[in-house]
C-alpha positions in Angstrom: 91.4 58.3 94.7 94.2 60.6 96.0 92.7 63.6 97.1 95.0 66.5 96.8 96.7 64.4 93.7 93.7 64.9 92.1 92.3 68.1 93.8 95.2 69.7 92.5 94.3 68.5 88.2 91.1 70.3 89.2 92.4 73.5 90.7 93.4 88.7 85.7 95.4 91.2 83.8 98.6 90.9 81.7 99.5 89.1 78.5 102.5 86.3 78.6 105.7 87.9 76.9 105.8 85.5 73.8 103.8 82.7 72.7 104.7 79.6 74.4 106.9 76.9 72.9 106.0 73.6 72.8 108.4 70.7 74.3 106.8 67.4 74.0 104.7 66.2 71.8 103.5 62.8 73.2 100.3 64.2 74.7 99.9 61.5 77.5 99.1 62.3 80.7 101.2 64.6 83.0 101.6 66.8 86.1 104.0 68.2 88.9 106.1 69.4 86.5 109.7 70.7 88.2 113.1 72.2 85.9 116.0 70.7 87.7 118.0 73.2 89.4 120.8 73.2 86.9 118.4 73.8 84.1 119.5 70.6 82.1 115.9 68.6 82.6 112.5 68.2 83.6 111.2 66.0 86.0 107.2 65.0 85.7 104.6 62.1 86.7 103.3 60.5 83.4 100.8 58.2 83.2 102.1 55.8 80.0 100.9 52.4 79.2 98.6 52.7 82.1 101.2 53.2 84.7 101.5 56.1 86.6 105.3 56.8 87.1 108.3 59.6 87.6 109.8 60.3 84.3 112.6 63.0 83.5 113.7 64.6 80.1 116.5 66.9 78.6 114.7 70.4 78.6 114.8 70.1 74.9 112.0 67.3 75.4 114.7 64.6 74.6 116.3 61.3 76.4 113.1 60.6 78.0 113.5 58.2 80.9 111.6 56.3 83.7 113.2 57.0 87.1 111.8 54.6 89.4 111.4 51.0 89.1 108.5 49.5 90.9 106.0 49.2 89.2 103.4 51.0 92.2 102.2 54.0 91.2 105.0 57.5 92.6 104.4 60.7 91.9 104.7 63.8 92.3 108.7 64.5 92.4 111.2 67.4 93.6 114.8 67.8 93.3 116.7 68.6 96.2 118.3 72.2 95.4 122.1 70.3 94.9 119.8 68.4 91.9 121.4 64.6 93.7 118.7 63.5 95.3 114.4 63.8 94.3 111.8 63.6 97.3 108.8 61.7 95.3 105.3 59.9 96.3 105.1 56.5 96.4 101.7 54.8 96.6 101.6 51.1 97.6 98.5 49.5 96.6 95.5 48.6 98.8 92.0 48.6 97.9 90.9 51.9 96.1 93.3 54.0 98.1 96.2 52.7 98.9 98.8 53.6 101.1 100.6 57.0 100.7 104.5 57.4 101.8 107.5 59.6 101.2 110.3 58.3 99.4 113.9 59.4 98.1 116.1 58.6 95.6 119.1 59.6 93.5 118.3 61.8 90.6 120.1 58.5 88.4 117.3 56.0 90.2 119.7 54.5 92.8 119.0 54.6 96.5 115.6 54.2 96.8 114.6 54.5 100.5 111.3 55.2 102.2 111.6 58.9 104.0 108.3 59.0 105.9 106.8 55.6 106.0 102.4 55.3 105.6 100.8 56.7 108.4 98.0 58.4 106.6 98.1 60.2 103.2 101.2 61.7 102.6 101.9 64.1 99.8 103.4 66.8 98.1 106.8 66.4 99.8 109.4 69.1 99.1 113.0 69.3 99.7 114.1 72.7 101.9 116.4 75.2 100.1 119.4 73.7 102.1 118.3 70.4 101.9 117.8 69.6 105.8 114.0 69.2 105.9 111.5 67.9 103.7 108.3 69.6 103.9 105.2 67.6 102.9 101.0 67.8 103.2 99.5 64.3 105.8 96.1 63.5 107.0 97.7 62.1 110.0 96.1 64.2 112.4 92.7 64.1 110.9 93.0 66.7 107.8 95.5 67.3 105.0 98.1 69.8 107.2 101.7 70.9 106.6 104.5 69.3 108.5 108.1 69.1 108.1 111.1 66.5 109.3 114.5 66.4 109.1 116.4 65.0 105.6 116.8 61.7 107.4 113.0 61.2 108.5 113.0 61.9 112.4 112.0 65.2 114.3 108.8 65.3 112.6 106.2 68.7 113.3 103.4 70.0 112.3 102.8 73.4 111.1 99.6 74.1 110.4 96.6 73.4 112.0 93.0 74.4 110.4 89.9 72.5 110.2 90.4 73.0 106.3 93.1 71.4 104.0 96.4 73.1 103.6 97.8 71.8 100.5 100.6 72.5 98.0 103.5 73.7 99.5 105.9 75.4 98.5 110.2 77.0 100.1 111.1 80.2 99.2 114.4 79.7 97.7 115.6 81.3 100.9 114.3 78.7 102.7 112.8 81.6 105.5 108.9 81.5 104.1 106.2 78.6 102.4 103.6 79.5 100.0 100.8 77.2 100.4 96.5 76.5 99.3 94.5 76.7 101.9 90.3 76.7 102.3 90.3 78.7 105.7 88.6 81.3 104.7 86.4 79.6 101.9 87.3 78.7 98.7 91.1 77.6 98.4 93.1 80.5 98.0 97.3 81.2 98.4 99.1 82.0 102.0 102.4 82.5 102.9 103.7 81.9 106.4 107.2 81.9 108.1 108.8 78.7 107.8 108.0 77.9 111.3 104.1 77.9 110.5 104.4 81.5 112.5 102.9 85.0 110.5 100.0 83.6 108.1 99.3 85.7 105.6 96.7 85.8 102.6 98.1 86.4 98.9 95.2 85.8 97.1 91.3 86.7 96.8 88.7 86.4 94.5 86.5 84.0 92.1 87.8 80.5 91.4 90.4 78.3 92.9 93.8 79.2 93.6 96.9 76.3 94.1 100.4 74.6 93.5 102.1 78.1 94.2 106.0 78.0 93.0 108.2 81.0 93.9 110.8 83.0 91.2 114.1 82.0 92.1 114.5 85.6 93.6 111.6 85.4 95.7 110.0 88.4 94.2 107.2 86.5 92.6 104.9 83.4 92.7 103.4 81.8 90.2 100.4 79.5 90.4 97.4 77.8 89.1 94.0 79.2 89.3 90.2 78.6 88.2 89.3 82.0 88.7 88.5 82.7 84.7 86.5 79.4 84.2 89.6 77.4 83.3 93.0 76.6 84.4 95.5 78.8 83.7 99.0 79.8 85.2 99.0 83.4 87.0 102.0 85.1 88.2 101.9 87.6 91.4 104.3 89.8 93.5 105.3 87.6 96.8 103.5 90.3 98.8 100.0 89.8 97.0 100.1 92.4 94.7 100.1 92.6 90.7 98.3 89.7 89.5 98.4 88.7 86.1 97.1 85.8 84.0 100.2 84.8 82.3 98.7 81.7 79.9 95.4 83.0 79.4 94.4 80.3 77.1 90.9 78.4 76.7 92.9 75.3 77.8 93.4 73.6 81.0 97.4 75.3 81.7 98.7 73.9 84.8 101.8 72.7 86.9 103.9 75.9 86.7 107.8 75.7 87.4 110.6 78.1 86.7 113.5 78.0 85.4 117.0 78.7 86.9 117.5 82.0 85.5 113.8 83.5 86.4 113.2 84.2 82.7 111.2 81.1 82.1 108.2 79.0 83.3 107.5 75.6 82.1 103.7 74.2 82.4 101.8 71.7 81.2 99.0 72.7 78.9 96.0 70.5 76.7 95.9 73.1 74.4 97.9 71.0 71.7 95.1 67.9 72.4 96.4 66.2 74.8 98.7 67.1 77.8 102.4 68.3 77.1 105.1 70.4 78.3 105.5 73.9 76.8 107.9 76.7 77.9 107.0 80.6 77.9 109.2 83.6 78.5 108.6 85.7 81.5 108.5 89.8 81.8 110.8 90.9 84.0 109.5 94.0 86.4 
């Protein structure tokens, strides 16, 4: 199994602003949702006719398409911030693990190319604001750890380094900070650091696990998935650790939050309708 792939499935105050709508209705299997930066779709990993696979959508929940064609399982998607080009996982079969690189191609499925071929388990890449690094979580020096490289693959570094996983990164839109989940001081909770891996700092405390932090594209807030209410739901907090709130609050399993252009929106995936879909909720502004 993929560890953070799946650590991540398994990962209060305030009420969300309206009930949320729903988008799909297909209820298979999905995750790492992400709105495309010009609003227009949603990319997601689906898991349909027993293939796990990249699929984007209008963000009406029409013109549902397949984006890569191998048939290996890839996952786990991000647009660059020009919306040309998605940084994605591709896992090329081998035993019960397989083997983990970072891929790219262009957001119409041409010009596939490996980024950052297998050297351990690579994951959760992310495209920088300016769209000169990827960002991404290996095991390549013994335990999942943040690292960066340049758009074309070379001048790789490591930013983190903790006897614990470091998981689920995420830019500012700024490009100057990264949200992440980390266990370094227990259970996984959110940090924030300078985009160096310089000034770590701890958003998040409490019950239950917190992950797959996304900032507002205004950098005032974060929203995230977190355990600590005995299910999964999405919470929203200031970007310096203040004013939590449980924005889904819902006896379902709410996860993979991303927002939309405008900061008014955030898009999840939720079980609450049986199986797993894509629903939309309006945001407060503060």
């Amino acid at each position: 199994m993929r560890w953070s792939f799946f650590f991540g499935l398994l990962v209060a105050g305030g009420l969300p602003a309206a009930e949320p709508i729903r988008i799909t209705k297909d209820g298979s299997f999905k995750q790492h949702l992400q709105w495309s930066p010009d609003g227009t779709r949603f990319l997601f990993t689906r898991i349909h006719e027993g293939k796990m696979a990249l699929w984007t959508m209008s963000a009406e929940g029409t013109d549902l398409k397949r984006l890569v064609a191998k048939d290996t399982p890839h996952f786990d998607g991000n647009w660059s911030n020009d919306g040309k080009k998605i940084v994605f996982v591709l896992d090329i079969l081998q035993g019960t693990d397989g083997k983990l690189q970072i891929d790219t191609i262009n957001s119409d499925g041409t010009d596939h190319k490996t980024l950052v071929p297998h050297k351990a388990f690579e994951e959760s890449p992310r495209w920088s604001p300016d769209g000169s690094k990827v960002l991404w979580v290996s095991t390549r020096d013994g335990n999942p750890e943040l690292y960066t490289c340049k758009a074309d693959g070379s001048d790789i570094k490591r930013l983190t380094s903790e006897v614990t996983f470091d998981l689920h990164p995420a830019w500012s839109l700024d490009g100057k900070k990264i949200a992440f989940s980390s266990g370094r001081t227990g259970k996984q909770k959110l940090f924030v650091m300078n985009a160096d891996g310089t000034k770590v700092t701890k958003l998040t405390d409490g019950d239950g696990l917190d992950s797959w932090p996304t900032w507002s594209p205004d950098g005032k807030r974060i929203a995230f998935v977190s355990h600590r209410d005995a299910n999964y739901d999405i919470h929203l907090i200031n970007s310096d650790g203040t004013g939590r709130e449980n924005l889904t609050s819902h006896s379902s399993q709410d996860t993979s939050p991303t927002w939309s252009t405008d900061g008014k929106k955030i898009a999840f995936i939720s079980t609450r309708g049986g199986g797993s879909d894509v629903y939309v909720v309006s945001v407060k502004s503060r």
